[in-house]
N, C-alpha and C positions, 0 to 999 in steps of 0.2 A: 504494500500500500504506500511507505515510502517515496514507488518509484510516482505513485499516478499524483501526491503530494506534488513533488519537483518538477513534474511536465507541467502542471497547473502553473508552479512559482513560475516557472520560466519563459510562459508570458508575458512578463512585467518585469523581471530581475532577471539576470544570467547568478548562478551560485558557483561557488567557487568548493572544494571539497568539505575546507575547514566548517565554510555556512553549512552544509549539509551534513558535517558529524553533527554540528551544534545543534539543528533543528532534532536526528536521531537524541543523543542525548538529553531532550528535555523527557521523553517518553510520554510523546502525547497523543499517541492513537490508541483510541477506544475502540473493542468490539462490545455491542451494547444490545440488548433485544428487543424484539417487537414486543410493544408496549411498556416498555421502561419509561417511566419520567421522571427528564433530566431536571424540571426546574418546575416546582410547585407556586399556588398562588401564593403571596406572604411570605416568601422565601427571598433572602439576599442573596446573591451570588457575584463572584467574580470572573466567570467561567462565558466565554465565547466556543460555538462550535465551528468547526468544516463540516461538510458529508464529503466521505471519500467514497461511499456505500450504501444505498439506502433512503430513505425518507423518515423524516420526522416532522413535526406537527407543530404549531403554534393555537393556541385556543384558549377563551375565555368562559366561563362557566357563569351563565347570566340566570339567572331564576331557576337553577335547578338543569338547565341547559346548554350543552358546548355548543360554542361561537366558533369556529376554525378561521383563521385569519388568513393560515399561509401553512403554504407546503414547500420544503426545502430539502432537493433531492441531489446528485453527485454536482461537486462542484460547486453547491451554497454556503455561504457563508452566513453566520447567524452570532451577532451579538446581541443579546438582550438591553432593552433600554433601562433595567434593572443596574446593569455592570458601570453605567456611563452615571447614569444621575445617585446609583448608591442608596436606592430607595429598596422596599422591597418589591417583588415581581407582582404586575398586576393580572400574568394570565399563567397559562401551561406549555412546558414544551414537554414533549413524548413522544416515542420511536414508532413510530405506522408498518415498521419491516425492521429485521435484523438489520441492522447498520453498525458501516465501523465508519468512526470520526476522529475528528482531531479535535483535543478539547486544554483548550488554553487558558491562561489566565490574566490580569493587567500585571500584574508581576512580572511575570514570565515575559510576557511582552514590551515589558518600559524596558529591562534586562538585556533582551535579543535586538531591541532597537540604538540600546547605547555602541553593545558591541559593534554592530553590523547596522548603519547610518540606512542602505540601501535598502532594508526590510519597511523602516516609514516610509520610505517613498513609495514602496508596491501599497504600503494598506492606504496609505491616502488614494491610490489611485483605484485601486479596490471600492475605497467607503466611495468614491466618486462614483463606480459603475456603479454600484448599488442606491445608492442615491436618487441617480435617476434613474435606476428602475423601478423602485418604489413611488416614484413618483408616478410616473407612465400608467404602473400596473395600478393605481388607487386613481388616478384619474377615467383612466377604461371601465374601474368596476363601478364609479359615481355616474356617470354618462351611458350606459348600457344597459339594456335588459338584461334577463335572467335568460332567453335566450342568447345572448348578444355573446352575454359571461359564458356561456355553455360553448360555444363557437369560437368562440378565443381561446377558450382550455383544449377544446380538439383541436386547432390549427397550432398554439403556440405550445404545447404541456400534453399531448395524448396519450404519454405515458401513463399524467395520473389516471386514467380514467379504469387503466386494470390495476393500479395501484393501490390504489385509495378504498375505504368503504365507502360504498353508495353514499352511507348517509353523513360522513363527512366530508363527503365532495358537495352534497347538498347544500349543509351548512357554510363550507367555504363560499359557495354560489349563494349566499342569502336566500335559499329555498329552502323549503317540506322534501324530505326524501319523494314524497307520492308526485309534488311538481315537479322533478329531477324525472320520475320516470316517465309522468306524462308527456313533458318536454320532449326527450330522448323519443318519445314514441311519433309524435308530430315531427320529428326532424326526420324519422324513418321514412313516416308517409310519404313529407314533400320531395324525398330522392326518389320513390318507386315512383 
């Protein structure tokens, strides 16, 4: 897993060997199960993930009922806005499939950033692509139906759609499992 780590850095940075003992030597890849959760509500944490492997979940439990925000699957990065502002976490992450990650800490990271200068310039340029994808993506789900969402997840995300439970994909879609399948059922139609 290492190696699919270092293709990823090496979009942004070239590494040099010593960078790539150091990043081995912090020992920060997790293998973790389906249905682990990594960060409760109420919970502090100083802990950022990767997925090198897998899917895990973001969600909020509103009246007795999970909210799913976001699915982050190989190659996501995921720091909680718990870890930045040092409050405690207002929702849930948990594993959707066996996943193995890399799981970090601001420690670790102020640490690997004084050594090695070249590592802040990959995460600012990082928190930049993410930035504005977050933006994009919460713009598209404000302006769009729940068909629209449905049709953005199969053209942009069609993995999740065997991925995911039904009725978390629902949720992620701001729908009822039962409008998730009626949907799916009207989009069959209008292709026959």
């Amino acid at each position: 897993m290492k190696n699919t780590l270092f293709d990823f850095i090496s979009k942004y940075i070239a590494l040099t060997e010593e960078e790539e003992s150091a990043i081995v030597s912090l020992d920060i890849f997790r293998a973790v199960t389906k249905g682990t959760v990594l960060l409760k509500e109420g919970q502090k944490s100083k802990e950022s993930f990767f997925v090198l492997k897998g899917c895990i979940r973001t969600y909020y439990i509103i009246d007795g009922e999970e909210k799913t925000t976001a699915f982050y699957t190989e190659m996501d990065a995921l720091t909680p806005p718990c870890v930045i502002n040092r409050r405690s976490s207002e929702y849930f992450i948990s594993c959707v499939e066996d996943s193995i990650l890399t799981v970090s800490n601001s420690d670790m990271e102020m640490e690997v950033n004084s050594k090695f200068p070249k590592f802040e310039i990959m995460c600012r340029k990082l928190s930049e692509e993410l930035l504005a994808k977050k933006q994009i993506d919460f713009d598209e789900f404000k302006t769009s139906s729940p068909e629209q969402r449905y049709l953005n997840l199969l053209q942009n995300r069609p993995d999740l759609i065997q991925r995911v439970p039904q009725h978390q994909l629902a949720s992620y879609l701001g729908i009822k499992p039962q409008s998730l399948s009626r949907l799916r059922a009207r989009i069959l139609e209008k292709k026959s």
